[in-house]
C-alpha positions, 0 to 999 in steps of 0.5 A: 319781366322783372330780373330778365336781362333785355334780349335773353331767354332764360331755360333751364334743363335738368340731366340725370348723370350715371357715375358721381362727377370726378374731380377732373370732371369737376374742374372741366365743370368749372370751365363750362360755368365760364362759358358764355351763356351758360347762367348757372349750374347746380347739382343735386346729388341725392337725385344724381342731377345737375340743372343748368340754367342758360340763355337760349339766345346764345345756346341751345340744350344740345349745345348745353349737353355738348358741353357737359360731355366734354368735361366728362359728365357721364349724362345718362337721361334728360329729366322733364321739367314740366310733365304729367309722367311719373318722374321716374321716367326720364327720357334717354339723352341723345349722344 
């Protein structure tokens, strides 16, 4: 695959979060993008979402939404990338 690191599996998973990221909870952000693993995280705050992009290898979803609690990212549903359901429907995200 071109642009694939040998031996990484690249996911991405999008959560739909309640309350606006703080700029606590902004700075903590900073530091999961530090973690190792974690390739990318980009926010869309029309949709009130944020899409992490990682290496499955190193770390699973739970993981991922593990990491985005601890900063203080009020996750409140995890947002289907692939499906024949209205997106408005998002699943409930475990906690």
């Amino acid at each position: 695959m071109a642009g694939m690191i040998e031996g990484m599996t690249q996911l991405d998973v999008v959560y739909r979060y309640g309350l606006p990221p703080t700029e606590a909870v902004l700075l903590a952000l900073a530091r999961v993008r530090e973690v190792y693993g974690v390739r990318r995280l980009a926010f869309d705050e029309a949709q009130k979402s944020v899409r992490v992009e990682y290496d499955a290898t190193r770390l699973s979803e739970s993981m991922i939404q593990q990491l985005l609690r601890r900063a203080g990212l009020d996750i409140v549903a995890i947002v289907p990338l692939y499906s024949t359901e209205p997106a408005s429907e998002a699943q409930p995200a475990s906690k």
